[in-house]
N, C-alpha and C positions, 0 to 999 in steps of 0.2 A: 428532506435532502440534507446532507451533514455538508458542510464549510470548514476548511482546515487548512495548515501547513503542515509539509514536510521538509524534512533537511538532511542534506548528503554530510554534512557533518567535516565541509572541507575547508584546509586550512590553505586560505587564498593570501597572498600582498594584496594591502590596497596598494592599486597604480595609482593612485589621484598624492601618495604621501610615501609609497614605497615599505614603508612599513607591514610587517608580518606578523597576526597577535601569536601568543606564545599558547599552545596547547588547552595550559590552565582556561586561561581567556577564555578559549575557542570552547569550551566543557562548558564553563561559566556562564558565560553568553547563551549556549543552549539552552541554560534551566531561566535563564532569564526571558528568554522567545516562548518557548511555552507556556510558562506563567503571562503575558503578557495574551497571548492568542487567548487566554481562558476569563482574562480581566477584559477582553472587549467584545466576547460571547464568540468566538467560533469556537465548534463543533468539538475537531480532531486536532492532536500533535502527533508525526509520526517521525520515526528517526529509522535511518539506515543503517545496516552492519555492515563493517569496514574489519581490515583488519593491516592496512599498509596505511604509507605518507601516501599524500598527503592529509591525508580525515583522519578526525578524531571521532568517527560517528562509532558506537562502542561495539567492540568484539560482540560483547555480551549486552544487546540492548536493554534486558527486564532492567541492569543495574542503573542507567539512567531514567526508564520510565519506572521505575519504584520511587527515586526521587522525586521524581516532576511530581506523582500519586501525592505523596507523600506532603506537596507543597500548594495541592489544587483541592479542588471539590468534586467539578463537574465533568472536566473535557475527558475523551473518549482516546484512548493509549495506545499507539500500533507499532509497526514497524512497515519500513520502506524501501527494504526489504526483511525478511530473516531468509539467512542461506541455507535452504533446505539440503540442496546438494553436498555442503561441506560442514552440517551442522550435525551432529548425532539425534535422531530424533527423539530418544530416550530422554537425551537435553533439554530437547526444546518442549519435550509433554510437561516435565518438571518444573525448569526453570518460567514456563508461562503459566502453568494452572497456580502455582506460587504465588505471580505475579497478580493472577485474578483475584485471587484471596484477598492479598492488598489495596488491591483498587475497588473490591467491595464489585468486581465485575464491568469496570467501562477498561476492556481491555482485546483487542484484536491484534490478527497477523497479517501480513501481506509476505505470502510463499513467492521465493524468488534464487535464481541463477545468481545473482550479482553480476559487476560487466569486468571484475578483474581474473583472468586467468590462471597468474600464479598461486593463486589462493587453494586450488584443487592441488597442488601436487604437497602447498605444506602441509597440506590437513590428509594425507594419505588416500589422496583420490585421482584420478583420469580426467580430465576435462572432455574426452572425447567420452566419457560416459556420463553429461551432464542431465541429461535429458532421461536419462535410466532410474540416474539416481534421483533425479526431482520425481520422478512416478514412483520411486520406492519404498524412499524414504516416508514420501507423503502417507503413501499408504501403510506403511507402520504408525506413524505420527495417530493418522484418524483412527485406527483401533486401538492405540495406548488412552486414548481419552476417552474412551467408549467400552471397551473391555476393563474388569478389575483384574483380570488375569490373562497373560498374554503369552502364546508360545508362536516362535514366531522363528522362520529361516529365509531369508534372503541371500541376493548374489555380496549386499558391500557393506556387511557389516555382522559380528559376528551374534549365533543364534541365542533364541531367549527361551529359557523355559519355565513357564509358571511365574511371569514376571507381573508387579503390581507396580505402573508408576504412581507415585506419592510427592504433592497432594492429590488428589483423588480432583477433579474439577468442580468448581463452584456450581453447588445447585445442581450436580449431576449434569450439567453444561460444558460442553466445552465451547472456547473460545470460538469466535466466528473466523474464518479464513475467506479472505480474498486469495486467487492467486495471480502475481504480477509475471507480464512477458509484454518485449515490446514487438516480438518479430515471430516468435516461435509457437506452432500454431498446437501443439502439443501442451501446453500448456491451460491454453480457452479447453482444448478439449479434457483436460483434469479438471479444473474449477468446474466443468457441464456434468462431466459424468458423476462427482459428491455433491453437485447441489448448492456447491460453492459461490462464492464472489470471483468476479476478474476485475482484474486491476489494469488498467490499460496505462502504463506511466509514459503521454504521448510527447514530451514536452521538447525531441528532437525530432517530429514524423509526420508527414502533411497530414490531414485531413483524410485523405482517399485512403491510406496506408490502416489510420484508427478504422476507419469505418470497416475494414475488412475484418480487423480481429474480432472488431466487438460482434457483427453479425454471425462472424463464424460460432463465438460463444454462445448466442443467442439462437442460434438453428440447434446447435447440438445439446442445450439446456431445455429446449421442447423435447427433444429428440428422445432422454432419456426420463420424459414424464414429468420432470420437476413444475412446471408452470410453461404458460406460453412464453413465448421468445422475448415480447415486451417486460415480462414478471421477472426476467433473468436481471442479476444485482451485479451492476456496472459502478467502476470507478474510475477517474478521468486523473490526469496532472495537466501541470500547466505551471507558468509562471509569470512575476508580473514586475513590473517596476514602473513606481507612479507619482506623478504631482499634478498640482491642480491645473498649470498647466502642459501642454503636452509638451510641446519645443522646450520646457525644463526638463520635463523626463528624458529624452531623447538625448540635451547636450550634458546631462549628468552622467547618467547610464555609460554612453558610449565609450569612456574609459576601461570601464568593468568589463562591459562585451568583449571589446578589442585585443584586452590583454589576459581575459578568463581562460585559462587551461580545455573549456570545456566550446568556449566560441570562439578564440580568439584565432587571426589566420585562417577563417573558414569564410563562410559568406558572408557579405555585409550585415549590420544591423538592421536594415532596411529590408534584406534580403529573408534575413530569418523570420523578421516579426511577418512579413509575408505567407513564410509559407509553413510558418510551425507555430506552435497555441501562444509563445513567447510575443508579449504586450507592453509593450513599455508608449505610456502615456497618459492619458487621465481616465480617476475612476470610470467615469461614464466609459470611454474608451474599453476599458476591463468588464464590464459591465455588456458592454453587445458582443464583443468576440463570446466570453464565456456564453452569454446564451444562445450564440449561433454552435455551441459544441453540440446539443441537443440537436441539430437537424441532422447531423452524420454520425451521432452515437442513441440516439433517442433521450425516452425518458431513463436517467439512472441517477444513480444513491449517491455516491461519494464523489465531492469535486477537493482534491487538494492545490493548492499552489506553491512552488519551490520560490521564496524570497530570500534567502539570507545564503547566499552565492555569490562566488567572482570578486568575492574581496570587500562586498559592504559591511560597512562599521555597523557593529549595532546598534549604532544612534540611527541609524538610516532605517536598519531592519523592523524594528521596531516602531519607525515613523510610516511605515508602510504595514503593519500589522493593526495601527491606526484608521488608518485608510481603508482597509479592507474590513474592519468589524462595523464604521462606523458609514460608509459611504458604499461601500461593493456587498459583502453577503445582506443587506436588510432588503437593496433592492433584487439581489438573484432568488434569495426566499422566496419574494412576494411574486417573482418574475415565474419560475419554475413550476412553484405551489399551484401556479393558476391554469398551466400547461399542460401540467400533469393529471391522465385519468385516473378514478379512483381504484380501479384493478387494479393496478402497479404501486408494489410495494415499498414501504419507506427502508432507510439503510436498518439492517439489523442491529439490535442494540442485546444484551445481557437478558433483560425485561424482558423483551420479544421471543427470543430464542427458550427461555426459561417456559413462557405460557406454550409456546410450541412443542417444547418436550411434552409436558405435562398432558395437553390434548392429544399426544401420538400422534403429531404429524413432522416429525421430522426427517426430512431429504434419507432415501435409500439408495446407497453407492452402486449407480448402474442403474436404477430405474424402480418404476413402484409397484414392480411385480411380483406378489409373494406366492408364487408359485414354487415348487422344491427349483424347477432350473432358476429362478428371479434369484431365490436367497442364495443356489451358488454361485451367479452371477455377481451378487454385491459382496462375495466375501472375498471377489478375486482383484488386481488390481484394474484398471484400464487399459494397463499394458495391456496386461493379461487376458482382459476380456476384446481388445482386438482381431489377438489370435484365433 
């Protein structure tokens, strides 16, 4: 099971000082939380795409994860989202098989809507066609990294013919895709129908809400042959804030909650750590929430946490990235590993996906029928194969 952070990349005041760091900073600070998650052995760094105030998470994320690549060895590279919807996927085949090349392959996506609105009409899109384009796009995306040549016409964007995106993918691999949705059920059913990853990012949504999407992914990934429902490759969010003791965390914290853009003015602190994955207390504390996620998402692959939110100095974030390499993922490892049956797969890595090409088993979009209707079945999108 992989262990990681991700970050929305937003530029908070701390309320405890008033002070707001400057862009730079907030950039800075990122390649310094990454580096720092990789110096205490977690797994994954994953960063959002933004493209308004207040985040500085980058337009264009390969440019910040070619850095991080650039300044680590080992951790594993993603995104938290990438905007499939308002992204060209011509972009996004290039600008990531690129990206893999650099990383020598520890490099993933997480396929995502984003939760900002106007970001559709600057980039020449519909928001009332978000849902179209996330199935359309995607399914251009998945044949540019699998086809060397591509003719290709769709409704939202314009036609291709005889196209080769370049680089070619590492290893004749492509990247692994999760795809993330917190509500939209359209989404589990893309990530089921290619065999994909879901991304469940639950970290505003009770318990009873996750459970629904993940199973819905998980009926409709048997459904289309991939493996049984348990084999399906789930990933969870969460967040945390921690000291050794708990009534520290709590009278620290609660500034941050109170006056966070994303908590503040909603339900109490008390209220949310109730009834959403949000933890604030001690390791151990982090430690049995997180592995009570397993009773209402099952056995699955990727647990990230959002820390460095709501205005903590990175002296904090970092004291808490401490905390988690060195007191929370050794016991959820050992905690998980021992939970987990041996049928169910560990999270996909570059290595894994590589020997899986190579033995011919790799996921057919739509099922593992190779009947003439299976193979026009997988050439068509999900939309498409609904109809």
């Amino acid at each position: 099971m992989q262990f990681g952070i991700f970050t929305i990349g937003d530029v908070t005041p701390d309320p405890t000082t008033g002070r707001t760091p400057t862009e730079h900073e907030r950039i800075m600070a990122t390649v310094e939380i990454a580096k720092k998650a990789e110096e205490v052995g977690l797994d994954v760094f994953a960063t959002g795409q933004h493209h308004n105030p207040p985040f500085v998470a980058p337009a264009n994320p390969p440019i910040l994860l070619a850095s991080i690549a650039a300044q680590t060895e080992r951790i594993q590279l993603s995104t938290a989202t990438t905007l499939i919807t308002t992204t060209d996927p011509v972009r996004i085949a290039e600008d990531y098989a690129y990206l893999q090349h650099l990383t020598g392959g520890r490099v993933d996506l997480t396929m995502g809507r984003g939760n900002t609105g106007p970001v559709y009409p600057w980039f020449g899109q519909d928001i009332r066609q978000g849902i179209p384009l996330a199935v359309e796009h995607y399914h251009l995306l998945h044949r540019l990294w699998r086809e060397d040549v591509v003719d290709w016409q769709g409704r939202f964007r314009t036609a291709l013919q005889g196209f080769t995106a370049t680089p070619r993918p590492l290893d004749g691999v492509a990247p692994f895709v999760w795809h993330g949705s917190i509500r939209s059920p359209e989404i589990p059913e893309q990530a089921a129908y290619y065999g994909d990853g879901f991304f469940h990012n639950n970290i505003f949504w009770p318990a009873e809400h996750t459970q629904r999407m993940v199973e819905f992914y998980r009926t409709r990934y048997e459904h289309y042959g991939h493996g049984s429902a348990d084999q399906a490759i789930v990933g969870l969010g969460g967040q945390v804030f921690m000291r050794r003791r708990s009534q520290d965390a709590v009278r620290e914290f609660r500034p941050y909650f109170d006056n966070a853009p994303v908590y503040g003015h909603g339900p109490s602190l008390e209220d949310f750590t109730a009834q959403t994955p949000l933890t604030v207390g001690t390791p151990e504390q982090v430690v049995e929430k997180t592995l009570g996620f397993r009773d209402y998402a099952g056995d699955y692959q990727r647990q990230l946490f959002l820390i460095d939110h709501a205005g903590l100095p990175l002296k904090t974030v970092l004291e808490q990235i401490d905390l988690l390499g060195e007191e929370v993922v050794p016991v959820l490892r050992k905690e998980f590993a021992a939970l987990k049956p041996a049928h169910v797969p560990e999270a996909p890595t570059h290595a894994s996906l590589v020997a899986r090409h190579r033995a011919g088993q790799d996921p057919v979009p739509g099922g593992t029928d190779d009947s003439p209707a299976g193979r026009a079945r997988a050439a068509r999108s999900p939309e498409e194969a609904r109809r």
